[in-house]
N, C-alpha and C positions, 0 to 999 in steps of 0.2 A: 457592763461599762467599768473599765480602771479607774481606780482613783485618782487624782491629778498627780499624785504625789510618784505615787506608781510610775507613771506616764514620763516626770521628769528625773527618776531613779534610771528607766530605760536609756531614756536622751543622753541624760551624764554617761553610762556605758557607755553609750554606740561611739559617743563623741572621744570618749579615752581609749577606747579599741581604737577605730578610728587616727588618732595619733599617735598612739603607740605603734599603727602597725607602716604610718609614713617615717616614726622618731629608728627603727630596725631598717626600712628599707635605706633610707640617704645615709645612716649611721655606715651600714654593710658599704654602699659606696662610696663615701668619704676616707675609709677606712682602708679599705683593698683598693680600690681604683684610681681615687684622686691626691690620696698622701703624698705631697710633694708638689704636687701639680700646682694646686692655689698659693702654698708659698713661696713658689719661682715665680708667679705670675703677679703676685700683689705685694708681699711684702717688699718692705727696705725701698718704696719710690720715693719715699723723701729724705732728706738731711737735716735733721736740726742742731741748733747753735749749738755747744757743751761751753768751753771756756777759751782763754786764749794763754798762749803759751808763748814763750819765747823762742824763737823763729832757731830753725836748722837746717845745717847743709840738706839742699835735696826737698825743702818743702815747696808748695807749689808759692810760688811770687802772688798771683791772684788772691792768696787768703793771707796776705797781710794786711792786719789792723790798722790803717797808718793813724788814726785819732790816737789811740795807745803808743805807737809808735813815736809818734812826736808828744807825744805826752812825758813817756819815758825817757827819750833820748838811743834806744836799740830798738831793733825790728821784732814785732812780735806777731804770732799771725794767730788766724781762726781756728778752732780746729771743732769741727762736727761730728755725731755720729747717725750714724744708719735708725730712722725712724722705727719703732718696735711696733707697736699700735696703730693699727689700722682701723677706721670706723666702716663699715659698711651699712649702706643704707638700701633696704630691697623696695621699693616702689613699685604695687601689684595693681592691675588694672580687676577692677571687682564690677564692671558695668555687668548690664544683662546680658551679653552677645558673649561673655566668659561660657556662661552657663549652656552653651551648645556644646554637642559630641556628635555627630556621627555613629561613633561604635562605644563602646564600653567607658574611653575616657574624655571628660569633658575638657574644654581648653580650661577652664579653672581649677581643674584637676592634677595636669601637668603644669601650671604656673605657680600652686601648691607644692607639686614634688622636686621643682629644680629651685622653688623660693628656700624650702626647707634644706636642702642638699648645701645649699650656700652658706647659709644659719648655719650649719653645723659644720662646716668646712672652718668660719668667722671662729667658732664658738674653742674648736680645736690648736686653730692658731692664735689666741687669747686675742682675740678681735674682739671691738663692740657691734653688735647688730641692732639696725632698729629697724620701723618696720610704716609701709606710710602704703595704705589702703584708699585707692583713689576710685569713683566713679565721671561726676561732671564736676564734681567738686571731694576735698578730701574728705574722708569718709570716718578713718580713723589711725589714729597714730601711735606709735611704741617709741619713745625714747632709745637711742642704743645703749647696750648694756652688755656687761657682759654674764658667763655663768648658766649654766642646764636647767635650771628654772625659766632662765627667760626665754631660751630658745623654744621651750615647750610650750610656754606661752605666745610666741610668734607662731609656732605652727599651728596652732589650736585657731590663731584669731585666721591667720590665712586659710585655713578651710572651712570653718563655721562661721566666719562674721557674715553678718546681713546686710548689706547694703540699703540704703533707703530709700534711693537713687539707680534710673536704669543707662541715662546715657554715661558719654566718654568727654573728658578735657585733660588732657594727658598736660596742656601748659598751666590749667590752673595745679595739679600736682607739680609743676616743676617749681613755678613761682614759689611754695610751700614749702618745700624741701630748700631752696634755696634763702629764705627765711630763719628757717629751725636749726640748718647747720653753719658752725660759726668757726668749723676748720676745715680744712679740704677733707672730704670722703670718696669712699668708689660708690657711686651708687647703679643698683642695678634695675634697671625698668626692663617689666617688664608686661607685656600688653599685644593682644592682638589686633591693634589697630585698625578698628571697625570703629569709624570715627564719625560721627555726626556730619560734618559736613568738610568732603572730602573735597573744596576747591583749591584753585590754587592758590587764591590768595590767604586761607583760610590752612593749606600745608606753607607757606611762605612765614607765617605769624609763628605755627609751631615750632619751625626749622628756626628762627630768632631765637627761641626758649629755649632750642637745645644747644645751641649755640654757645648762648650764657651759662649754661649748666656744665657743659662740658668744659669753657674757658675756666670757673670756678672750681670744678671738681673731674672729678676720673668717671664721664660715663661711660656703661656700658647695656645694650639694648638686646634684649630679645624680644621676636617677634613670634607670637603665638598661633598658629593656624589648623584648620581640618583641613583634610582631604579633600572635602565636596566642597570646599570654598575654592578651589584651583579648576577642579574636575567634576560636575556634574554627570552622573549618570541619566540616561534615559528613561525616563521614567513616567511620561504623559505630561496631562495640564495640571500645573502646579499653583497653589496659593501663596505666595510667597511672603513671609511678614519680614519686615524688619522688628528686632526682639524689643530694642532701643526704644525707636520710635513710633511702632505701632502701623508703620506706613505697609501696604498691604500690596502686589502687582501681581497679575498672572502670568504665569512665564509656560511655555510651551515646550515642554522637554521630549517632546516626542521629535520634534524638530532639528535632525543633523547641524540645519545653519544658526540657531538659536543656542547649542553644546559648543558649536567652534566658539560667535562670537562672547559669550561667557566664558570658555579656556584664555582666550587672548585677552580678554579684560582684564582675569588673575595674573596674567603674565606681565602683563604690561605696569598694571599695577605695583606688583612685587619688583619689579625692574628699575622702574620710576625711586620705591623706598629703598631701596639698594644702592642707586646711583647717588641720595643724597646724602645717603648716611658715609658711603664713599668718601666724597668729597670732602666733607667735614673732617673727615678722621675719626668717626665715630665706629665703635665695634658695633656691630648687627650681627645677631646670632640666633636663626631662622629654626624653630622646632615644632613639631606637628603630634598632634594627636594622636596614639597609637603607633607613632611611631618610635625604636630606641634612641635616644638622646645623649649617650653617653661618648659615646664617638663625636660627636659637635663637640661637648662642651670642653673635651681634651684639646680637639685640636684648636680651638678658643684660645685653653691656657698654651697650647704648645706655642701658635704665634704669637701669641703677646710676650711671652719668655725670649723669645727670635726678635721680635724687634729692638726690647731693651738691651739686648746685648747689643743693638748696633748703636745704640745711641750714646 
């Protein structure tokens, strides 16, 4: 038998392998792949004040001071510049239904590598990141900061923290974030929306919350999924848990008509969070398990770079 010490000598390794070897993978594509990319896409959405000047052929009539201006007796106007600092805030869904994989990676796995990928995307363009770990309730939280200590510390906590807690409340996360920040941020959620109680009036409360989050700050949403959650294979009679809450059904997978109507349930499902996130104006950005992600998330920044320019 090891000695305890031993035991937690091992743990500290795996856990620094471990990040080290997500801080090399998002570093390589941050680097080669997305340089450019996030600061066409986030940078400079705001203006803030600098000072006021005294008005020239050719400035805009709208950024005239007129308090100053009749104060002083000539026209003086605003003049702003391009906001440098960006805060980003990653909001990661850590209930229990993360911890499923199908194959090799877990949906908390890839919610790990595209959290961290952002963190150092943030960290590159002298952004602050912080960091807000939610299951039914928040779980735990990172002030944003900036500098490669803290980013390594947000990745560390996004793949080893423990939750204490198995279901999902994605609005008591928004309410909290909404609390903690006290200027506008991007924040990015993200969560595989396997959600306790998916009614409508029950998605009508959340779609409020995001609502307000989005009126207040710059969402943007990805939605985390496996394979076998869209497409069951055939497979016989199956026990089936929910990880959450413990609720147990037999599902008959041997069954042709029992594979349809579960295909058309994912479909309808995902259809349904697509149409609303639509509407709102919300980005939804749909990534799966095992599958490559890097091609989504460009063309993510590619549109969002496409629409500022129209605006």
């Amino acid at each position: 038998m090891k000695p305890a010490h031993d035991e937690t000598a091992e743990k500290t390794r795996a856990i620094l392998q471990k990040v080290r070897q997500i801080e090399i993978r998002t570093n390589r594509l941050v680097n080669d792949t997305l340089a450019g990319e996030y600061h066409s896409a986030f940078k400079g959405q705001g203006m803030n004040f600098d000072e006021v000047r005294e008005y020239h052929t050719g400035d805009e009539v709208r950024n005239i001071d007129w308090n100053v201006t009749a104060r002083i007796g000539k026209p003086f106007v605003k003049k702003f510049v391009e906001e440098r600092e960006t805060t980003i805030l990653l909001m990661i869904d850590v209930s229990a239904s993360g911890f499923y994989g199908s194959g090799e990676q877990t949906k908390r796995d890839l919610a790990a590598e595209v959290g961290s990928m952002f963190a150092y995307s943030a960290i590159r363009n002298k952004d602050k990141v912080g960091l807000v770990l939610f299951s039914d309730r928040v779980e735990h939280f990172l002030p944003p900061q900036k500098g490669n200590n803290h980013v390594l510390r947000v990745i560390r906590d996004i793949l080893f923290f423990e939750p204490k807690h198995k279901r999902t409340s994605i609005s008591a996360a928004l309410d909290y974030a909404n609390q903690v920040l006290h200027r506008k941020a991007i924040i990015l959620l993200i969560s595989d929306f396997c959600l306790n109680d998916p009614s409508d009036a029950a998605m009508g409360r959340l779609m409020t919350k995001l609502d307000l989050t989005h009126h207040k700050h710059d969402l943007v949403v990805f939605s985390i999924g496996d394979p076998i959650e869209r497409s069951m294979l055939p497979s016989g009679l199956l026990m089936v848990e929910d990880i959450e809450t413990g609720e147990q059904i037999l599902l008959d997978a041997r069954s042709p008509s029992t594979l349809e109507r579960y295909r058309e349930l994912a479909i309808r499902e995902n259809e349904q969070r697509r149409s609303l996130f639509r509407k709102r104006g919300i980005d939804l950005i749909e990534l799966e398990t095992g599958r490559p992600y890097i091609k989504d998330i460009i063309r993510f920044f590619k549109n969002r770079e496409r629409r500022r320019r129209k605006i």
